[in-house]
Backbone and ligand atoms as CSV (ligand in chain L), in Angstrom:
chain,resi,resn,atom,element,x,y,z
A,1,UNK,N,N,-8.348,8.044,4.679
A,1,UNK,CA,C,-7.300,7.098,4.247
A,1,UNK,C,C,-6.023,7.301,5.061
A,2,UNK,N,N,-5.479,5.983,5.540
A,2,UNK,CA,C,-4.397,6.410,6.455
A,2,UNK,C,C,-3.302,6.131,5.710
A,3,UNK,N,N,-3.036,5.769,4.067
A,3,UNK,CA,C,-2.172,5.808,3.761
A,3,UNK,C,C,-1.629,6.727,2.603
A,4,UNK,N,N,-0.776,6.491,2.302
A,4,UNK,CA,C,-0.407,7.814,0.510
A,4,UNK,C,C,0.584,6.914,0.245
A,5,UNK,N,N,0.625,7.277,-1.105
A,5,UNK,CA,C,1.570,6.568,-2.004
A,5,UNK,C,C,2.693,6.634,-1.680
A,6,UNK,N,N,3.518,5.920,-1.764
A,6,UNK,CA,C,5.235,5.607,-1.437
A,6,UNK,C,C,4.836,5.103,-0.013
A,7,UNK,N,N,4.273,4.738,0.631
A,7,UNK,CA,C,4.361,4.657,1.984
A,7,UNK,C,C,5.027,3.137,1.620
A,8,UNK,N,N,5.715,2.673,3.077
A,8,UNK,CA,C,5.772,1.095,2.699
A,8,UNK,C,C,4.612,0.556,3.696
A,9,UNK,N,N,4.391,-0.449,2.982
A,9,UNK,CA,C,3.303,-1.533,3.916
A,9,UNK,C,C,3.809,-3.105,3.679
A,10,UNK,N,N,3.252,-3.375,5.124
A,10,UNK,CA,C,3.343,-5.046,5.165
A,10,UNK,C,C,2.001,-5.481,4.922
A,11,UNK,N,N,1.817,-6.451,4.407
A,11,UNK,CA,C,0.926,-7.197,4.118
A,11,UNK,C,C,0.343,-8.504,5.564
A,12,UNK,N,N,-0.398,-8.491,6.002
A,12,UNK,CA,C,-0.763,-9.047,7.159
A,12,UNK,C,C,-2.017,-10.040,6.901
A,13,UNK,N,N,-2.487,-9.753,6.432
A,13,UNK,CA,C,-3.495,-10.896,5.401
A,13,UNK,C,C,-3.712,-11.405,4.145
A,14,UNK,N,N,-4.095,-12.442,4.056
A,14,UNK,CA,C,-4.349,-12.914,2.704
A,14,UNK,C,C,-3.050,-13.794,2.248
A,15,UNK,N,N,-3.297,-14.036,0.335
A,15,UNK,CA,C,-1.903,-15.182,0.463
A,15,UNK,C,C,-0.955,-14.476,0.136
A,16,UNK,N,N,-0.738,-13.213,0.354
A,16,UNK,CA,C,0.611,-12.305,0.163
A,16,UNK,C,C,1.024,-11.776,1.430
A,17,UNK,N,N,0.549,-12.731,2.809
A,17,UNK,CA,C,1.066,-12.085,3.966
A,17,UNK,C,C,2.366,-12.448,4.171
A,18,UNK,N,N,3.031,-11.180,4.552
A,18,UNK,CA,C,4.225,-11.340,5.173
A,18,UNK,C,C,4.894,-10.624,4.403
A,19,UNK,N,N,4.485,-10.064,3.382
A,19,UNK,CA,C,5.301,-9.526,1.944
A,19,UNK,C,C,5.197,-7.581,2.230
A,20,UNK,N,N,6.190,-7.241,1.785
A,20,UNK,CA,C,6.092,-5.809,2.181
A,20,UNK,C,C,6.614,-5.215,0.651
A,21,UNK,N,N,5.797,-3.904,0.645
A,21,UNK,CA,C,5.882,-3.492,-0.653
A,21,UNK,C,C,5.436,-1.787,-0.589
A,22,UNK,N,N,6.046,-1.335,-1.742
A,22,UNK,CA,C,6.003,0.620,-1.826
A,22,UNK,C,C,4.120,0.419,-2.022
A,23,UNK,N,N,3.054,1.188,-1.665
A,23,UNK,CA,C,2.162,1.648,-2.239
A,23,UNK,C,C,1.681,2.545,-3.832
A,24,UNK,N,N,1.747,1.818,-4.552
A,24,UNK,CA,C,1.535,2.620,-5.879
A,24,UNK,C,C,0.685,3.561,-5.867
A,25,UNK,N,N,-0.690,2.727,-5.642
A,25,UNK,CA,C,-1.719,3.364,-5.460
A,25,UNK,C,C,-2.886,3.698,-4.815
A,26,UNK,N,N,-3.699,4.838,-4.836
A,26,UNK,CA,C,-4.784,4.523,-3.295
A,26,UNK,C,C,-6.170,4.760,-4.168
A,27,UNK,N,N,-6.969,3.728,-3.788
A,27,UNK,CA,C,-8.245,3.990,-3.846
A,27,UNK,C,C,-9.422,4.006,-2.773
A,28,UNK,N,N,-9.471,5.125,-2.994
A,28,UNK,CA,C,-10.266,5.938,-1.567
A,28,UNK,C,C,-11.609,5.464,-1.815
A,29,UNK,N,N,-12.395,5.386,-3.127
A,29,UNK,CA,C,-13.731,5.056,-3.109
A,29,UNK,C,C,-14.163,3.550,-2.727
A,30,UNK,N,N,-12.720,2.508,-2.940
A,30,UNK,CA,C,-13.315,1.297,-2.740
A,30,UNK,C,C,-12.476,0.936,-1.302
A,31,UNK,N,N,-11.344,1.854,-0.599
A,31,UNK,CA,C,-11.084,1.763,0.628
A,31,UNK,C,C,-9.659,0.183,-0.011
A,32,UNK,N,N,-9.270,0.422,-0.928
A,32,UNK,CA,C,-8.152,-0.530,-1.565
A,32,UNK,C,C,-6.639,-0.063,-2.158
A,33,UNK,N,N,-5.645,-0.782,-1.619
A,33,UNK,CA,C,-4.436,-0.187,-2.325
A,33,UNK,C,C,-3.572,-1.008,-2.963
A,34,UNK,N,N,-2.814,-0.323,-4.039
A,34,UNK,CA,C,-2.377,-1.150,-5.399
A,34,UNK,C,C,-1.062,-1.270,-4.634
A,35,UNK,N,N,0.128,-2.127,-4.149
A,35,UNK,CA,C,1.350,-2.479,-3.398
A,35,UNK,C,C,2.062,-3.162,-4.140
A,36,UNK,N,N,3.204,-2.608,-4.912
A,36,UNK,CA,C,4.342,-3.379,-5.962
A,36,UNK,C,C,4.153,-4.814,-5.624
A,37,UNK,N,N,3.884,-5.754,-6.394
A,37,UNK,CA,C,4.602,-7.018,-6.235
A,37,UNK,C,C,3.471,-8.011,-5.093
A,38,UNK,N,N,2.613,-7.618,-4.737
A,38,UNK,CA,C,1.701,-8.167,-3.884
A,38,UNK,C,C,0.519,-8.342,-4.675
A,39,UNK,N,N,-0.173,-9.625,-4.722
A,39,UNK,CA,C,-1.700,-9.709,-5.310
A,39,UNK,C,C,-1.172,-9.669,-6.855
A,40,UNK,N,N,-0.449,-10.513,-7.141
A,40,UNK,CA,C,-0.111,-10.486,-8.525
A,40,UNK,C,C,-1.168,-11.326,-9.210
A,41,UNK,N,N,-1.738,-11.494,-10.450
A,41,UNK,CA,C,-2.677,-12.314,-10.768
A,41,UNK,C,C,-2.393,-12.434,-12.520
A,42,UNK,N,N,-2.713,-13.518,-13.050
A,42,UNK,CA,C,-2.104,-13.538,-14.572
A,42,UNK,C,C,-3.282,-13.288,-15.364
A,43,UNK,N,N,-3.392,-12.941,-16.031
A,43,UNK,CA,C,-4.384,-12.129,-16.554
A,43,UNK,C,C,-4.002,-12.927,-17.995
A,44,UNK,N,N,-5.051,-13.403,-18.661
A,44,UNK,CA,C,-5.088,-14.000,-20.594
A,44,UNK,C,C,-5.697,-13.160,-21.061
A,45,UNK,N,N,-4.302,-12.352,-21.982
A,45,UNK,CA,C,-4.673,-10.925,-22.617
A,45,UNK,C,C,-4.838,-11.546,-24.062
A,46,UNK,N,N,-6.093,-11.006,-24.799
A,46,UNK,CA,C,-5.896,-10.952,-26.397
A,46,UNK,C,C,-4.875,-10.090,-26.716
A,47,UNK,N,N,-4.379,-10.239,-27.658
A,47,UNK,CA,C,-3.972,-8.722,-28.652
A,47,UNK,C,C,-5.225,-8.368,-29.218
A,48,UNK,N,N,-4.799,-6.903,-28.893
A,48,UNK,CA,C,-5.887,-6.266,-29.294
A,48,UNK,C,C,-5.448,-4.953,-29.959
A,49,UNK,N,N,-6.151,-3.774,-29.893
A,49,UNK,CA,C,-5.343,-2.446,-30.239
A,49,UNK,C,C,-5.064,-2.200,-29.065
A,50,UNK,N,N,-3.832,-1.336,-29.247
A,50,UNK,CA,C,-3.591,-0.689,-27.839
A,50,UNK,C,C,-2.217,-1.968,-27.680
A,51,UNK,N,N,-2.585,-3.126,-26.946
A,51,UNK,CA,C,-1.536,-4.352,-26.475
A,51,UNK,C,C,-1.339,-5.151,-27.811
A,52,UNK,N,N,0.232,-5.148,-28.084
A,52,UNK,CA,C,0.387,-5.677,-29.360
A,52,UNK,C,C,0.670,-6.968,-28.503
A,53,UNK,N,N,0.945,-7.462,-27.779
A,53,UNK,CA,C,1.251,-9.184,-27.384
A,53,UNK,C,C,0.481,-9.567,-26.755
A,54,UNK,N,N,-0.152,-10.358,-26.999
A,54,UNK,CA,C,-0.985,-10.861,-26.574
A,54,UNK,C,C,-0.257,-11.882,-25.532
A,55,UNK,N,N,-1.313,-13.470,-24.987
A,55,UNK,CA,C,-0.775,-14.060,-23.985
A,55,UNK,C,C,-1.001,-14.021,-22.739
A,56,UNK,N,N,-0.153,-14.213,-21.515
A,56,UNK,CA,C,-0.208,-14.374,-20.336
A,56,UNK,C,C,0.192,-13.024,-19.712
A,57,UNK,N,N,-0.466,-11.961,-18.871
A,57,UNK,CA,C,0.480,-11.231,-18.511
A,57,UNK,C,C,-0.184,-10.869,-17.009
A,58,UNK,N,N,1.006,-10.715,-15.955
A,58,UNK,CA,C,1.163,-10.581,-14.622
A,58,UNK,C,C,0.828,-9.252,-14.127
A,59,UNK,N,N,-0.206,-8.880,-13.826
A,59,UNK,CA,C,-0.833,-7.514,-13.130
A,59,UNK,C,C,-1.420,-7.382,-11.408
A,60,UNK,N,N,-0.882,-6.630,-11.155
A,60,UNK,CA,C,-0.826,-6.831,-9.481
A,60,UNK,C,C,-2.394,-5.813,-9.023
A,61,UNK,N,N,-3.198,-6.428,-8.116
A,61,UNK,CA,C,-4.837,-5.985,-8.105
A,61,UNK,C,C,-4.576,-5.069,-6.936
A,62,UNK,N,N,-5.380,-4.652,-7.060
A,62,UNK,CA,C,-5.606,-3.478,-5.229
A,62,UNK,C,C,-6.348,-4.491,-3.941
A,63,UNK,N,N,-5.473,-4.723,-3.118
A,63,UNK,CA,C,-5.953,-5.225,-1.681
A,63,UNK,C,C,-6.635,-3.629,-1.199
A,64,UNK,N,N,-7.646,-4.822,-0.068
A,64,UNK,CA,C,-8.505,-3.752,0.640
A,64,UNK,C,C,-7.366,-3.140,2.255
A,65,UNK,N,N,-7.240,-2.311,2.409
A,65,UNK,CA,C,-6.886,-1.290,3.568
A,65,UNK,C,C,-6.605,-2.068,4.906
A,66,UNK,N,N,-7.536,-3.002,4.657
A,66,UNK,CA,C,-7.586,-3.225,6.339
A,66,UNK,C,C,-6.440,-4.536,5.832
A,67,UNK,N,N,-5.839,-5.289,5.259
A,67,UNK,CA,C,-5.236,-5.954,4.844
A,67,UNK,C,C,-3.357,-5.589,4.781
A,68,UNK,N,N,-3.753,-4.499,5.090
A,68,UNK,CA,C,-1.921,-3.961,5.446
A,68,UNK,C,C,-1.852,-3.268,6.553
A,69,UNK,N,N,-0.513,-3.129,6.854
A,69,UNK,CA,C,-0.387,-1.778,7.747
A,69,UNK,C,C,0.883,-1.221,7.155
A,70,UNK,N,N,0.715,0.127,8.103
A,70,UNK,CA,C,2.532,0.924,7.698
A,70,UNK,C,C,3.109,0.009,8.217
A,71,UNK,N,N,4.466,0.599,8.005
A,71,UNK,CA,C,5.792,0.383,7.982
A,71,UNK,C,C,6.207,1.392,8.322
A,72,UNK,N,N,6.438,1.828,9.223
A,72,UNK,CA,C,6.902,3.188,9.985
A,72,UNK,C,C,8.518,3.512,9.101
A,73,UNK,N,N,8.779,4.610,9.078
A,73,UNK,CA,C,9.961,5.091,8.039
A,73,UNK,C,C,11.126,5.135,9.139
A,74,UNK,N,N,10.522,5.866,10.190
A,74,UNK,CA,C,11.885,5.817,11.389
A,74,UNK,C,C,11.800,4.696,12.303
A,75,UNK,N,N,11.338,3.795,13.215
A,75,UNK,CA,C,11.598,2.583,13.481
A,75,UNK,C,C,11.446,1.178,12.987
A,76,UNK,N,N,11.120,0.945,11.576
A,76,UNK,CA,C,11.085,0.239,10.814
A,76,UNK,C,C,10.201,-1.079,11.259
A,77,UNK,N,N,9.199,-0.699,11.600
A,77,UNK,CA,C,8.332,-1.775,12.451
A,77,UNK,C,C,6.558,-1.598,11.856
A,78,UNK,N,N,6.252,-2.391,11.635
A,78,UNK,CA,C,5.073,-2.212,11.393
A,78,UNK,C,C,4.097,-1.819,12.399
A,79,UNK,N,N,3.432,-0.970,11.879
A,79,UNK,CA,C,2.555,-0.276,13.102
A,79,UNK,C,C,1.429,0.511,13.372
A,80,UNK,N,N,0.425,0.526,13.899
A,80,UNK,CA,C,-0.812,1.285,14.005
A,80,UNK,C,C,-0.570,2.657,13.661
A,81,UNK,N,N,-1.475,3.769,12.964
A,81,UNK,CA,C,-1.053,5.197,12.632
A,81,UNK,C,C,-2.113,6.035,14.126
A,82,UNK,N,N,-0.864,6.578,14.341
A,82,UNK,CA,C,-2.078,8.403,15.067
A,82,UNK,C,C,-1.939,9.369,14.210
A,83,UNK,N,N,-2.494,10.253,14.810
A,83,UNK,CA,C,-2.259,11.678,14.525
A,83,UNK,C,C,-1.899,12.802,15.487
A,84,UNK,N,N,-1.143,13.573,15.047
A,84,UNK,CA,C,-1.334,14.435,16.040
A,84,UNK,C,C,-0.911,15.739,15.198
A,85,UNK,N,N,-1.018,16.876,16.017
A,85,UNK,CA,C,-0.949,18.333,14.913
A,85,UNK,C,C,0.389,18.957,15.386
A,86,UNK,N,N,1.192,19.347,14.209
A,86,UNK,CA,C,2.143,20.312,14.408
A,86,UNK,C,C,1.721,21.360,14.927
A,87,UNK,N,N,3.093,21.872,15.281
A,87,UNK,CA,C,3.079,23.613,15.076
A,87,UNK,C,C,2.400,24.580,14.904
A,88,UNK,N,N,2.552,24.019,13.503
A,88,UNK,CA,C,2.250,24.901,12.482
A,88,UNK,C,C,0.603,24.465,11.835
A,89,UNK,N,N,0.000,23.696,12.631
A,89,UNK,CA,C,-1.099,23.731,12.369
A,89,UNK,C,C,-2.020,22.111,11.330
A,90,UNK,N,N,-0.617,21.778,10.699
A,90,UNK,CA,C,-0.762,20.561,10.297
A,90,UNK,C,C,-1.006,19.499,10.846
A,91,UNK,N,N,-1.560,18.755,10.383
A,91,UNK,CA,C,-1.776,16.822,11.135
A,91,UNK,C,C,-0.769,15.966,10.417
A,92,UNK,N,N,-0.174,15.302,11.370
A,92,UNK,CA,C,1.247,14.337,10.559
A,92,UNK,C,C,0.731,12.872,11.313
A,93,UNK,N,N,0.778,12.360,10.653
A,93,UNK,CA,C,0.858,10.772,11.145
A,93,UNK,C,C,2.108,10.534,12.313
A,94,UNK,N,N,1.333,9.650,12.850
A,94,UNK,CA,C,2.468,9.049,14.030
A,94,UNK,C,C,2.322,7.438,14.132
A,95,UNK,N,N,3.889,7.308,14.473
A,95,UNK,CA,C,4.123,5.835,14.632
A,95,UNK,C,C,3.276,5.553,15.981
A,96,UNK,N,N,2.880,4.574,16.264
A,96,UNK,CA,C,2.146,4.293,17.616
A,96,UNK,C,C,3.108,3.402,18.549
A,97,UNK,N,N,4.510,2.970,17.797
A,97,UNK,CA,C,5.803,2.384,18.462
A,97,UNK,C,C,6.718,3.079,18.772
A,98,UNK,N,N,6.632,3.949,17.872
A,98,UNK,CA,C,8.016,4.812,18.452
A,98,UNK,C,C,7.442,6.412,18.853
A,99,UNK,N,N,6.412,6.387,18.260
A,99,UNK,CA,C,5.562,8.398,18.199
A,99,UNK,C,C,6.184,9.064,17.669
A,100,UNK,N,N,7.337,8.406,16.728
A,100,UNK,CA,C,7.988,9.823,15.903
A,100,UNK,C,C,6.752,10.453,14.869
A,101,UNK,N,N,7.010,11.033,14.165
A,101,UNK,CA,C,5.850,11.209,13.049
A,101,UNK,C,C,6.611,10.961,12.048
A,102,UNK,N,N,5.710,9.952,11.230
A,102,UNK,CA,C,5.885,9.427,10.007
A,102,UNK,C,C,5.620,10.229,8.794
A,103,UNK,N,N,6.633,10.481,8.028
A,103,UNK,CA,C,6.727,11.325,6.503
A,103,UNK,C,C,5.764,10.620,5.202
L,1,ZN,ZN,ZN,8.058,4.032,14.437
């Protein structure tokens, strides 16, 4: 997975392209990520236990991976990820625009 949560991503496909949003969440088994405010869909909830209001309510779905990219943190550009290894032995992501390494 080339991404982790908080990352920002743009949206590059589908009908939420162009829209950029924090990563909530990652799902590694279906290769999909949950992105604030993108892929919103209205959902007709009963009340039930658990949800006392029932009605219409707005829940945002997990797009598949290949459907975003980063958002690089230091040149603010959307952009392909590398890798490369610190120092110290670690692998950090890299911008492929600027090569800083991305946090
Ligand atoms: Zn960059």
């Amino acid at each position: 997975m080339r991404f982790r949560s908080d990352d920002n991503v743009l949206i590059i496909k589908g009908r939420d392209r162009g829209k950029q949003g924090r990563i909530q969440r990652i799902f590694v088994s279906t290769n999909r990520v949950l992105v604030d405010g993108v892929n919103i869909v209205k959902k007709h909830q009963k009340p039930s236990q658990g949800v006392r209001q029932g009605g219409i309510i707005q829940k945002e779905l997990p797009i598949p991976v290949a459907n975003v990219m980063l958002v690089c943190t230091q040149c603010n550009k959307p952009t392909r990820v590398g890798y490369q290894f610190l120092a110290d032995g670690t692998k950090a992501r890299v911008c492929r625009q600027c090569e800083e390494v991305i946090e």
